[in-house]
N, CA and C atoms as an extended XYZ file, in Angstrom:
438
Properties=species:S:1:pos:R:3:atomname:S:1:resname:S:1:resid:I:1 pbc="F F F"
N        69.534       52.320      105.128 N   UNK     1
C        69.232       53.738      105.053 CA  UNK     1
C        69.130       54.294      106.465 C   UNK     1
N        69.711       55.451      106.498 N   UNK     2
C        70.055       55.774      107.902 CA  UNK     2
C        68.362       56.565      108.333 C   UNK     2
N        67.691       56.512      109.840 N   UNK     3
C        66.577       57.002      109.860 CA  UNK     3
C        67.069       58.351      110.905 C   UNK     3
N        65.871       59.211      109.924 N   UNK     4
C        66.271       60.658      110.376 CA  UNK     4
C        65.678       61.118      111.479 C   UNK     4
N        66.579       62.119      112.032 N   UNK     5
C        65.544       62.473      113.192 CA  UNK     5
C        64.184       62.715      113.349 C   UNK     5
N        64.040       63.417      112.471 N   UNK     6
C        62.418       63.436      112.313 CA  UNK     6
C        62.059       63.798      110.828 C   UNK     6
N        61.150       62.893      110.060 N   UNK     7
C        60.556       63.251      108.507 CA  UNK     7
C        60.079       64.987      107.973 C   UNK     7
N        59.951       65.538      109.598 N   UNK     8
C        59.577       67.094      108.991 CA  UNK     8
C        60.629       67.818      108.843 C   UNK     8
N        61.826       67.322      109.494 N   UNK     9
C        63.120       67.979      109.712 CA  UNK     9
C        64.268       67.114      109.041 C   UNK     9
N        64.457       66.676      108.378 N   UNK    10
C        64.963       65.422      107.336 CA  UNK    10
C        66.182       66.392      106.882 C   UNK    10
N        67.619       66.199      107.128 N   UNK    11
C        68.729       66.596      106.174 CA  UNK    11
C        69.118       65.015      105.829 C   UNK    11
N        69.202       65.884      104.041 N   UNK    12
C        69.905       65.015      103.341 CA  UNK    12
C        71.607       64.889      103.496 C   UNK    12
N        72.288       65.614      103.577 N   UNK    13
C        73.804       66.005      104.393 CA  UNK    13
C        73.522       64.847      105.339 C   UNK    13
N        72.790       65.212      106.207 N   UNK    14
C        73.514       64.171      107.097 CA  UNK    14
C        72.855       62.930      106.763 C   UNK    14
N        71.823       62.285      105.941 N   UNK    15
C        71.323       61.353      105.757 CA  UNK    15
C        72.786       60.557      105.042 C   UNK    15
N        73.086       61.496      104.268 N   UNK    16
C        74.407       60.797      103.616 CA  UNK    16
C        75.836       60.190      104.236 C   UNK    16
N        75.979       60.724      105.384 N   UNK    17
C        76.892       60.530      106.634 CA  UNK    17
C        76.894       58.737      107.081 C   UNK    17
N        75.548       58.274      106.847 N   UNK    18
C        75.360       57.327      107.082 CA  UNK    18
C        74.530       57.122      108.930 C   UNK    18
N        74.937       58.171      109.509 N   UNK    19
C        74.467       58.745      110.573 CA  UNK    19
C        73.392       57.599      111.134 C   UNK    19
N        73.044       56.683      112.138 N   UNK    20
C        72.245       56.085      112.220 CA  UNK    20
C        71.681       56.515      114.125 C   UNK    20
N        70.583       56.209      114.372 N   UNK    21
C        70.116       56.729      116.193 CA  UNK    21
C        69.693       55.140      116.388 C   UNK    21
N        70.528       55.063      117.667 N   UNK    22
C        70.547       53.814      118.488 CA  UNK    22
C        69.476       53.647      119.605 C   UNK    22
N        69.182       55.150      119.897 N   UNK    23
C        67.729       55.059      120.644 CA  UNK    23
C        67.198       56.839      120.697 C   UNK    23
N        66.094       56.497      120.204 N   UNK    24
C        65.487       58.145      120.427 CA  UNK    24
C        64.066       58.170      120.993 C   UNK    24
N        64.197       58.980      122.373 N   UNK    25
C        62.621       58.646      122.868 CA  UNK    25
C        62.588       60.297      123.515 C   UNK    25
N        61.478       60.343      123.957 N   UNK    26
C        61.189       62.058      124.515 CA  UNK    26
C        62.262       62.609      125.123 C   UNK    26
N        62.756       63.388      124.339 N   UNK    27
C        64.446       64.443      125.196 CA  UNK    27
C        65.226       63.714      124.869 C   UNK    27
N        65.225       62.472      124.603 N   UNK    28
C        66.594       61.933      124.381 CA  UNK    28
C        66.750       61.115      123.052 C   UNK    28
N        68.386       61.321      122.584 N   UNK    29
C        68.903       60.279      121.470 CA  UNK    29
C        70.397       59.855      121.670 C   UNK    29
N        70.153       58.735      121.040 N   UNK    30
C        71.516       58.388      121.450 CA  UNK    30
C        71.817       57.424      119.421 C   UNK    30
N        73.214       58.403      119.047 N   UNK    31
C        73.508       57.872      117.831 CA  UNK    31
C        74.960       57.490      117.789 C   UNK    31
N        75.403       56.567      116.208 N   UNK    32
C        76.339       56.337      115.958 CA  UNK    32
C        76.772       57.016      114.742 C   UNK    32
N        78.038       57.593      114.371 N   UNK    33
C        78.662       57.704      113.109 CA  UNK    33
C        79.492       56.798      112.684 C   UNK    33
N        79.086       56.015      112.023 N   UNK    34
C        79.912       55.237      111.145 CA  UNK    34
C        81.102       55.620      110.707 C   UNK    34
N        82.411       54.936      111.166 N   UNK    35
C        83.856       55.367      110.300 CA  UNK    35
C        84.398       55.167      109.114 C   UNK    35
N        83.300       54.008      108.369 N   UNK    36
C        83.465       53.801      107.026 CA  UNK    36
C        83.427       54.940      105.948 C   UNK    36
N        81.924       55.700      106.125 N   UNK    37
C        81.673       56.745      104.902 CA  UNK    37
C        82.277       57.905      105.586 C   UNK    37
N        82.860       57.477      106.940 N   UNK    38
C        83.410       59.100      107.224 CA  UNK    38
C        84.886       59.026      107.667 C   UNK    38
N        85.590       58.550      107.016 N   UNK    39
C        87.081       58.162      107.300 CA  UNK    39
C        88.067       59.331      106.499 C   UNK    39
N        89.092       59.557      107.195 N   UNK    40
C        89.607       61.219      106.720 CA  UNK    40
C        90.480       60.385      105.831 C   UNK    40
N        91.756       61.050      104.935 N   UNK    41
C        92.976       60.522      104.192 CA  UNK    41
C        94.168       59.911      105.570 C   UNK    41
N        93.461       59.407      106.818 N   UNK    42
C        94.463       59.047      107.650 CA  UNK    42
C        93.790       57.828      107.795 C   UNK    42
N        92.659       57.412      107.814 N   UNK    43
C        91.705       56.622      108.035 CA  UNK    43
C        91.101       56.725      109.438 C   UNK    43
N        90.900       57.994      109.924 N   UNK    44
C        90.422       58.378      110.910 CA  UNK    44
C        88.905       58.886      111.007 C   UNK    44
N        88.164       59.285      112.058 N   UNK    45
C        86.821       60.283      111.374 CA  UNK    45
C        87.262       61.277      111.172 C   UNK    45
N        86.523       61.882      110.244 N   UNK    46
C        86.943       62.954      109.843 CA  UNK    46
C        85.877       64.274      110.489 C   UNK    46
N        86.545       65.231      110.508 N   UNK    47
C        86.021       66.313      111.409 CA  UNK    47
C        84.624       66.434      111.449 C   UNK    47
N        84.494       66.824      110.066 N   UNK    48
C        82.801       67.292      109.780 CA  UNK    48
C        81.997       66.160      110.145 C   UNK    48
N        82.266       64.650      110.344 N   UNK    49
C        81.353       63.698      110.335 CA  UNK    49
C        80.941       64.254      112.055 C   UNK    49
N        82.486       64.784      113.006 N   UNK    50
C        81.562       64.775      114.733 CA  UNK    50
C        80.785       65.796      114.623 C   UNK    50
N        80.939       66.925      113.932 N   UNK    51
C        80.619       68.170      113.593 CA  UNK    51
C        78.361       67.725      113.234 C   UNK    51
N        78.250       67.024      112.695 N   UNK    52
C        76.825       66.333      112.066 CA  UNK    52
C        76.283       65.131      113.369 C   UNK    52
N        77.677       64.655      113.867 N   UNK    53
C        76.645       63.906      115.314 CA  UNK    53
C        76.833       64.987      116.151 C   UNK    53
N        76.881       65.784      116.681 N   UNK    54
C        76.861       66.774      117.818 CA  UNK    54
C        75.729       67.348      117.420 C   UNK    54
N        75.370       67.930      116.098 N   UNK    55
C        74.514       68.957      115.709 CA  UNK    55
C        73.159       67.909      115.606 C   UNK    55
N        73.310       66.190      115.606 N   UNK    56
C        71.861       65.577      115.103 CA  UNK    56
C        71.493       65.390      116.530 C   UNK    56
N        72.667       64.549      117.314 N   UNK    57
C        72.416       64.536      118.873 CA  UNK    57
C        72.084       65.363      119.696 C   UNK    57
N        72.384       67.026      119.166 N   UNK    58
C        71.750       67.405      120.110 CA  UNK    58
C        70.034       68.304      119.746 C   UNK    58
N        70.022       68.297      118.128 N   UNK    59
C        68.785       68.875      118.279 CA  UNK    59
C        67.955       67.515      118.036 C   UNK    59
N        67.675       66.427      118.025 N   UNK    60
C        66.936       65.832      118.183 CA  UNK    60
C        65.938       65.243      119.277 C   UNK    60
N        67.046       65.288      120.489 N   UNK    61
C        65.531       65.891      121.792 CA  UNK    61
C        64.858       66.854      121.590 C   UNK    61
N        65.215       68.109      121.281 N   UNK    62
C        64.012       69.340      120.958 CA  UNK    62
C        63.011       68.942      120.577 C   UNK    62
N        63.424       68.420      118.950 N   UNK    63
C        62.878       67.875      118.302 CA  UNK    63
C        61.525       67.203      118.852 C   UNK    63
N        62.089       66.340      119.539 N   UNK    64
C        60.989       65.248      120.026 CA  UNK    64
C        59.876       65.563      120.832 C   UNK    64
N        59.901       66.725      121.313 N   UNK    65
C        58.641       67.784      121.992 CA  UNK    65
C        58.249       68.756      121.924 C   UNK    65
N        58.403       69.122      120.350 N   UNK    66
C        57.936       70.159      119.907 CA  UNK    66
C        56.522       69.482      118.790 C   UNK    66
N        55.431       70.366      118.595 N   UNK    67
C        54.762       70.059      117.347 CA  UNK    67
C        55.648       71.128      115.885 C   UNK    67
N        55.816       70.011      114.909 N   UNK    68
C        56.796       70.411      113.808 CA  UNK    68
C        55.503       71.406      113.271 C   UNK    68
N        54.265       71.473      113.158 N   UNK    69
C        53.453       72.306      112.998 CA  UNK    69
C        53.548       73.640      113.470 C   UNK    69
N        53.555       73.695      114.799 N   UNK    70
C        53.740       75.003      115.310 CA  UNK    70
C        55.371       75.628      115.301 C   UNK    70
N        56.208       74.539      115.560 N   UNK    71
C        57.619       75.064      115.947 CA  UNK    71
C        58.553       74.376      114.862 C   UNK    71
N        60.036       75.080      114.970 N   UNK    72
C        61.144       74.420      114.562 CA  UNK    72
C        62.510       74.283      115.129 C   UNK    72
N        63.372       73.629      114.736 N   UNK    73
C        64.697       73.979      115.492 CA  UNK    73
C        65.333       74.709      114.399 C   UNK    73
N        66.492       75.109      114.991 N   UNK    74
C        67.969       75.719      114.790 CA  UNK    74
C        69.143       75.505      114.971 C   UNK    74
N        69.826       75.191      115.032 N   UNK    75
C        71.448       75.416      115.259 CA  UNK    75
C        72.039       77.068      115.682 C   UNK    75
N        72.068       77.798      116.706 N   UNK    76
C        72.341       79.259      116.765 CA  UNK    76
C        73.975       78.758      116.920 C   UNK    76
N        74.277       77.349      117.736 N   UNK    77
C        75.891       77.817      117.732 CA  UNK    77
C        76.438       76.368      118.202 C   UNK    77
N        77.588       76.255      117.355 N   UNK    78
C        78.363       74.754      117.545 CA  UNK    78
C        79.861       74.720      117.495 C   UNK    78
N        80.091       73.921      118.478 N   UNK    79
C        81.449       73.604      118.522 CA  UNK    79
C        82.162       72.782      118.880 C   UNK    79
N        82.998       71.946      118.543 N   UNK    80
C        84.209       70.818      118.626 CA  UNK    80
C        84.894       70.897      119.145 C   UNK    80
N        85.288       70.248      120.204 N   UNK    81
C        86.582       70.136      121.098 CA  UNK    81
C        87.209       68.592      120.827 C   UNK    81
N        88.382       69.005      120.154 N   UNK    82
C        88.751       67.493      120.001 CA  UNK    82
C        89.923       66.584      121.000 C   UNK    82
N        89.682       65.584      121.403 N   UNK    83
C        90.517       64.925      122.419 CA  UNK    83
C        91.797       63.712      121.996 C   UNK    83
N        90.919       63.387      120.880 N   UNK    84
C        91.710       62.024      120.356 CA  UNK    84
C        91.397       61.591      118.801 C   UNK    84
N        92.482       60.797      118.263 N   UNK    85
C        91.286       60.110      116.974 CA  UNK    85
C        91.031       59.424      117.263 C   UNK    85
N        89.592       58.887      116.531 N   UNK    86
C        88.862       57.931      116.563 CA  UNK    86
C        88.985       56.808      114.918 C   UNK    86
N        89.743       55.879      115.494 N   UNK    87
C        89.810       54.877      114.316 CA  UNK    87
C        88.322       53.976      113.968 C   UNK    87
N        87.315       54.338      114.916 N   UNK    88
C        86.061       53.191      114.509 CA  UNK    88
C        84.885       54.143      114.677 C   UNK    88
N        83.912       53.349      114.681 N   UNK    89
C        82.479       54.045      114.932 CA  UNK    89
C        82.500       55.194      116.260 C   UNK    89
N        81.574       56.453      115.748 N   UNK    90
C        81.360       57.590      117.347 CA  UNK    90
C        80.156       57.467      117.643 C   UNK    90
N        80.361       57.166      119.114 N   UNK    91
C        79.038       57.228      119.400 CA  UNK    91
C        78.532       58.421      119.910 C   UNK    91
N        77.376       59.096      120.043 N   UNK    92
C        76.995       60.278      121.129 CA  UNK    92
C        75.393       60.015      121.805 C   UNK    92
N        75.361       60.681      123.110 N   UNK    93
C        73.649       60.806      123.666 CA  UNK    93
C        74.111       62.419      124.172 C   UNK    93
N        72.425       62.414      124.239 N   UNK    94
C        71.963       63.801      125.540 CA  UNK    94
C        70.651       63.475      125.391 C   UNK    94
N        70.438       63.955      126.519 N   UNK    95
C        69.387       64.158      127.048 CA  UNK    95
C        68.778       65.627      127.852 C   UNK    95
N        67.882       65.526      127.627 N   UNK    96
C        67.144       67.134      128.305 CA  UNK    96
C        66.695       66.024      129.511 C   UNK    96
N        66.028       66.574      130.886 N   UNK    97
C        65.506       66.780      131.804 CA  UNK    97
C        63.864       67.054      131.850 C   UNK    97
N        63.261       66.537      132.469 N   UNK    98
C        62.061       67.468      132.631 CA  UNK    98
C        61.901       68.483      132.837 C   UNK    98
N        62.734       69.357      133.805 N   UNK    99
C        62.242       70.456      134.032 CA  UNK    99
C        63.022       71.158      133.092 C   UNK    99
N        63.975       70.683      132.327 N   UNK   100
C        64.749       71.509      130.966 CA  UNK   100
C        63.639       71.627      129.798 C   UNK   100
N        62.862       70.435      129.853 N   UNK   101
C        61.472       70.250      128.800 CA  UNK   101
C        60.368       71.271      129.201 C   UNK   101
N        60.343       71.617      130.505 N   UNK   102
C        58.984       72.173      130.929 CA  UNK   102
C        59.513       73.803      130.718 C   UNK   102
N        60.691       74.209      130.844 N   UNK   103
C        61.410       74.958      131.073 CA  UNK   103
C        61.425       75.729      129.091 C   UNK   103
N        61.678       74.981      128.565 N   UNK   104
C        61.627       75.023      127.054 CA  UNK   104
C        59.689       75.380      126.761 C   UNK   104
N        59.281       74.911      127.408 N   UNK   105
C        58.131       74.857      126.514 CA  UNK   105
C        57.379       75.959      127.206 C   UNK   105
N        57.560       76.085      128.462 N   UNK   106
C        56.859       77.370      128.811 CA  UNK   106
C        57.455       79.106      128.306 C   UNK   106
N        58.804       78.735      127.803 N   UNK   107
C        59.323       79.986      126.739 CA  UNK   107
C        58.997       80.019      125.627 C   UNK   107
N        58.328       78.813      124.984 N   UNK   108
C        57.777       78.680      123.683 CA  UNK   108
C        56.533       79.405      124.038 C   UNK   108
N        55.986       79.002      124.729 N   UNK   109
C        54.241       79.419      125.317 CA  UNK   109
C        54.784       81.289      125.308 C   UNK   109
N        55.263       81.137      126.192 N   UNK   110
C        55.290       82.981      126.659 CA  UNK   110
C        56.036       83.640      125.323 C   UNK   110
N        57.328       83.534      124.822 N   UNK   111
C        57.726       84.348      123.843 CA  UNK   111
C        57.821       84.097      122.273 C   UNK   111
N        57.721       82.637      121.975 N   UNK   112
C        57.803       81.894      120.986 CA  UNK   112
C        58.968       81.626      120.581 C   UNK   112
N        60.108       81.532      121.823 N   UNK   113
C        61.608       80.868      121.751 CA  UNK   113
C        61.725       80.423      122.665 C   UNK   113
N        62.242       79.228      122.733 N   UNK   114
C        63.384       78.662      123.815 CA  UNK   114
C        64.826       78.330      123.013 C   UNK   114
N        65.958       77.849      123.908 N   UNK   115
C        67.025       77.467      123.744 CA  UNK   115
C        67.514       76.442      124.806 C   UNK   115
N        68.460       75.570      124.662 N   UNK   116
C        69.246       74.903      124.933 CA  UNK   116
C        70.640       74.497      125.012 C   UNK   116
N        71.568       74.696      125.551 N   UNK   117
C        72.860       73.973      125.307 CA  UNK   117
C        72.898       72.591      125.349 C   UNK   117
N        73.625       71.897      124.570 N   UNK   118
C        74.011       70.378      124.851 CA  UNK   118
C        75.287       70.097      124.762 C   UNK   118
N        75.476       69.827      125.569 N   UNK   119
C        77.311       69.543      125.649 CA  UNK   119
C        76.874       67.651      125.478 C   UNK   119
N        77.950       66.847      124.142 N   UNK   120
C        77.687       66.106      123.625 CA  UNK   120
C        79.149       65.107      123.888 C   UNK   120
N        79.402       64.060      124.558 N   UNK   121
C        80.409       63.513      124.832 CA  UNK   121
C        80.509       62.101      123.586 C   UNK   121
N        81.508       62.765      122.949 N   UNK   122
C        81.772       61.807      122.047 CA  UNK   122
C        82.742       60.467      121.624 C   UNK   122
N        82.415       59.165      122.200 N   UNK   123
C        83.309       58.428      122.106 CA  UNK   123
C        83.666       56.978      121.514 C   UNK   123
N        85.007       56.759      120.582 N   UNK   124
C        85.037       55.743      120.031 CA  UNK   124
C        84.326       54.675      120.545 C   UNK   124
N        84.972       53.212      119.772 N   UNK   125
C        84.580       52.165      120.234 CA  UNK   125
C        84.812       51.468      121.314 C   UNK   125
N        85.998       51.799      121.962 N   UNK   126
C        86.264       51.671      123.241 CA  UNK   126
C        85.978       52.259      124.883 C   UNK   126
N        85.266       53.355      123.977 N   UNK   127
C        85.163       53.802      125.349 CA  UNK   127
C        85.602       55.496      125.568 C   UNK   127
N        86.531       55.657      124.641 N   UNK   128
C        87.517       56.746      125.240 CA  UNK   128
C        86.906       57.780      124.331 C   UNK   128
N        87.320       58.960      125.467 N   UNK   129
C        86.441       60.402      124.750 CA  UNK   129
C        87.239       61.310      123.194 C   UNK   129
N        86.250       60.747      122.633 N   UNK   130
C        87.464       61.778      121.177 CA  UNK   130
C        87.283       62.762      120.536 C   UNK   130
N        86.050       63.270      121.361 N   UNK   131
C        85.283       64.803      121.144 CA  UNK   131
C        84.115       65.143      121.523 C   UNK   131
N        84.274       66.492      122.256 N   UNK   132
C        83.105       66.999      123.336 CA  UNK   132
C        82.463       68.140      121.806 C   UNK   132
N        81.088       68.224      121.591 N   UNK   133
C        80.259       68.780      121.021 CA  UNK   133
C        79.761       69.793      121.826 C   UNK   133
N        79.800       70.960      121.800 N   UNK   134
C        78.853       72.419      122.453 CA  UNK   134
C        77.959       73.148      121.658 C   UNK   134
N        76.999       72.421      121.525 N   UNK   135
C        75.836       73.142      120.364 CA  UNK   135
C        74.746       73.475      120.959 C   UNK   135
N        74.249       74.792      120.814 N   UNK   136
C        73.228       75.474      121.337 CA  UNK   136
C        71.992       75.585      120.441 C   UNK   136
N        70.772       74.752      120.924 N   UNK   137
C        69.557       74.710      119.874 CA  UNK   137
C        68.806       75.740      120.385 C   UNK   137
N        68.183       76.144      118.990 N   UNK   138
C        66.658       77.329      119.157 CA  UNK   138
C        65.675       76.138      119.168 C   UNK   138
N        64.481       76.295      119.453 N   UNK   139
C        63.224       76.106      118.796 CA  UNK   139
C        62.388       77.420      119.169 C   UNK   139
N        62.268       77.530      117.596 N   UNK   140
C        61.269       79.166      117.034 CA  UNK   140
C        59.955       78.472      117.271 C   UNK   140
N        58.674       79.449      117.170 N   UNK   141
C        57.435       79.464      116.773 CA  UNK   141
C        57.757       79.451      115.010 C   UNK   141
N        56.807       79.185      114.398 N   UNK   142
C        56.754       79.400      112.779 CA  UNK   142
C        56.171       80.947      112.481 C   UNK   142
N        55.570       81.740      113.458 N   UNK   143
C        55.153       82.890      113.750 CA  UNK   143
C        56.114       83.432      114.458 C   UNK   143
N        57.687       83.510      114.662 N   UNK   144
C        58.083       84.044      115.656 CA  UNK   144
C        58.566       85.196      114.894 C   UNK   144
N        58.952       86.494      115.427 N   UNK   145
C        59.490       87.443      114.562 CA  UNK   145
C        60.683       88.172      115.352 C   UNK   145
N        61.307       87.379      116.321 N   UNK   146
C        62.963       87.772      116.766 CA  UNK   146
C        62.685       88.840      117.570 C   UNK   146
């Protein structure tokens, strides 16, 4: 069973992906997509599977320094750049920064938003790049009103 980014923030979509995180610690994750449950009619990955690691890889640092009590994430904007197919497992990381963390949280403090870009380098089993991810995370207040 694949473990989710976080139990307060749990998609079943992507739980089903098979989606698994190879390491997730403050700001950072680093996951795999499996090419088995996500193999297109070519036996390739198939789009939507990089489409679900770009979007888990990159809000799951947020994730990881926010209280799910006070705050949440978002997805405001995502996108795929594709380079190559990938016949086996994708891997992806990012990471935030400290001062990208301190930077986030003192806009949470002052307006009850921050944001992020994560540009997400995505690559087979060999090595080689077979799709760059550009997804831009919110984290709202649960009180925020836009």
């Amino acid at each position: 069973m694949p473990e989710p980014a976080d139990p307060g923030f749990s998609v079943p979509f992507v739980n089903r992906t098979e989606m698994r995180y190879l390491a997730k610690e403050r700001g950072y994750a680093r996951a795999v997509m499996p090419l088995a449950p996500n193999a297109n009619h070519v036996d390739v990955m198939y789009m939507g599977a990089y489409t679900v690691l770009a979007e888990a890889t990159a809000a799951t640092p947020g994730i990881s320094i926010i209280d799910p009590k006070e705050h949440f994430p978002i997805v405001k904007d995502i996108a795929v750049d594709f380079h190559r197919m990938a016949a086996s497992d994708v891997t992806a990381e990012f990471r935030l920064s400290e001062e990208q963390i301190a930077e986030i949280h003192a806009d949470l403090e002052r307006k009850g938003s921050a944001g992020y870009l994560a540009e997400i380098p995505m690559l087979d089993a060999n090595g080689n790049l077979a799709a760059t991810g550009k997804v831009t995370i919110k984290l709202l207040s649960h009180n925020w009103n836009g």
